[in-house]
N, C-alpha and C positions, 0 to 999 in steps of 0.2 A: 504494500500500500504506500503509497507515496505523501510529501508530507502533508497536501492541498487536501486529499482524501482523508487520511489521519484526523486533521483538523474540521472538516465536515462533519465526518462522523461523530464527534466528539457534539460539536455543536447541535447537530441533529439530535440528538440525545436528550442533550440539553432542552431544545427545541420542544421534544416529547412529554418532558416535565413539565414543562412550564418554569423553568428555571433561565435566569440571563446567563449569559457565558461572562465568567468572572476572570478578570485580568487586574496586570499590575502592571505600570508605566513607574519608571526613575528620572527624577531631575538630578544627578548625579555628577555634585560639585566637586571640583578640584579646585582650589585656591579662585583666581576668578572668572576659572573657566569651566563650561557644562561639556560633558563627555556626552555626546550624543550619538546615532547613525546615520551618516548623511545616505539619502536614496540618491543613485545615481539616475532612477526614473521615476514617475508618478507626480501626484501634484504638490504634495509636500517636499520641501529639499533636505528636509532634519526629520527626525523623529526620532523619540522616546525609548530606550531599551526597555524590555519589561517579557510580559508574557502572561501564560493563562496560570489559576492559580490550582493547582493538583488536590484530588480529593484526601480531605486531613491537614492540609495545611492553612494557617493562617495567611493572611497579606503579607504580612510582615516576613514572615518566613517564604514565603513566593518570591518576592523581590528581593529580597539578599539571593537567594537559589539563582535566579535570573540573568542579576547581575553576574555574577560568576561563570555560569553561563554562557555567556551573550558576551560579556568585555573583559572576564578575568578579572573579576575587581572586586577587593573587599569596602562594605562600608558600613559607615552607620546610619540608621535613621534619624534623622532630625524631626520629621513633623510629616502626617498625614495631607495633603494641600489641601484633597477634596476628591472626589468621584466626577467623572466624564461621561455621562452617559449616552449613547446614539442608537444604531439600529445599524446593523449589516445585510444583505442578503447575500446567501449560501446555495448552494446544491448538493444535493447526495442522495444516490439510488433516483436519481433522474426527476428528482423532487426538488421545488425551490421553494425555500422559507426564510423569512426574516425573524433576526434571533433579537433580543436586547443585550445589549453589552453595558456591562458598567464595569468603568475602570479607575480602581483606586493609584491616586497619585500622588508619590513619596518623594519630598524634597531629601536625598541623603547629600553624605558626605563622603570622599573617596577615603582611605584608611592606607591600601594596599593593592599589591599584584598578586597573583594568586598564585599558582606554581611556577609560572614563568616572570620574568623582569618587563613584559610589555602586556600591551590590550590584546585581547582574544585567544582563542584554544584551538589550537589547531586550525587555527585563521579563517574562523567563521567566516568571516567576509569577506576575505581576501579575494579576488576575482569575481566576484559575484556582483549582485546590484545594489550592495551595501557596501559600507567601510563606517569605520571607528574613528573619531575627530574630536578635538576640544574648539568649543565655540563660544564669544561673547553670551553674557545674559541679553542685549539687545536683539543678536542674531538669532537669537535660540525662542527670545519671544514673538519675533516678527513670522518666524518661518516655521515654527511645530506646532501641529494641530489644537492640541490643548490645551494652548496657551491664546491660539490664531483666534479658532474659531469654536473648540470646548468650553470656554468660561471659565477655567482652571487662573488663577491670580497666584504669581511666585509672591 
């Protein structure tokens, strides 16, 4: 299964509960700059590392997981910001549904590198249609979703 299907199915699921699909997005400060994923396509040019939060775990323990993850990065939480909530639509088993998503958003702090001395594992994004970057707070508010056009206030 591949990981577009992986993540359908998951949401599908979800879908059948009646349950939102639960994630976690990072503002994930380094001294005065945000560690963010710059998309080399789509309509945002930045966006949020994070991800969906696994059954049994809290947020908190989601986004530390994530980060690690996603940037190789330890930190701490500073403050919950606030919830994002929107609507996605999905397909799976030839079915199209719209799920709720709400996603909690964690101002952290950077701490550390995680087994290696730079961002990413095995260089998640290295050649792909992502990459790992430190950016302005102005950059990082004008250009990521959550901040653009979610309601979310650093």
């Amino acid at each position: 299964m591949n990981y577009y299907d992986s993540k359908a199915k998951i949401a599908y699921e979800k879908f059948q509960k009646g349950l939102p699909f639960e994630k976690v997005y990072a503002v994930a400060q380094k001294g005065d700059k945000f560690i963010v994923l710059k998309n080399n396509k789509g309509k945002y040019k930045y966006s949020l590392s994070g991800g969906g939060v696994d059954d049994g775990e809290t947020a908190e323990q989601a986004i530390k997981r994530e980060l690690m993850e996603e940037l190789n990065i330890k930190v701490n939480i500073i403050k919950n910001l606030g919830v994002c909530k929107y609507i996605r639509t999905w397909r799976y088993l030839d079915k199209e549904f719209d799920i709720d998503y709400v996603s909690h958003i964690f101002l952290t702090e950077f701490v550390s590198y995680g087994d290696y001395n730079k961002f990413g594992l095995d260089g998640e994004f290295d050649g792909k249609d992502m990459s790992i970057v430190e950016i302005s707070k102005d950059e990082m508010l004008e250009n990521v979703f959550e901040f653009k056009d979610g309601g979310i206030e650093l």
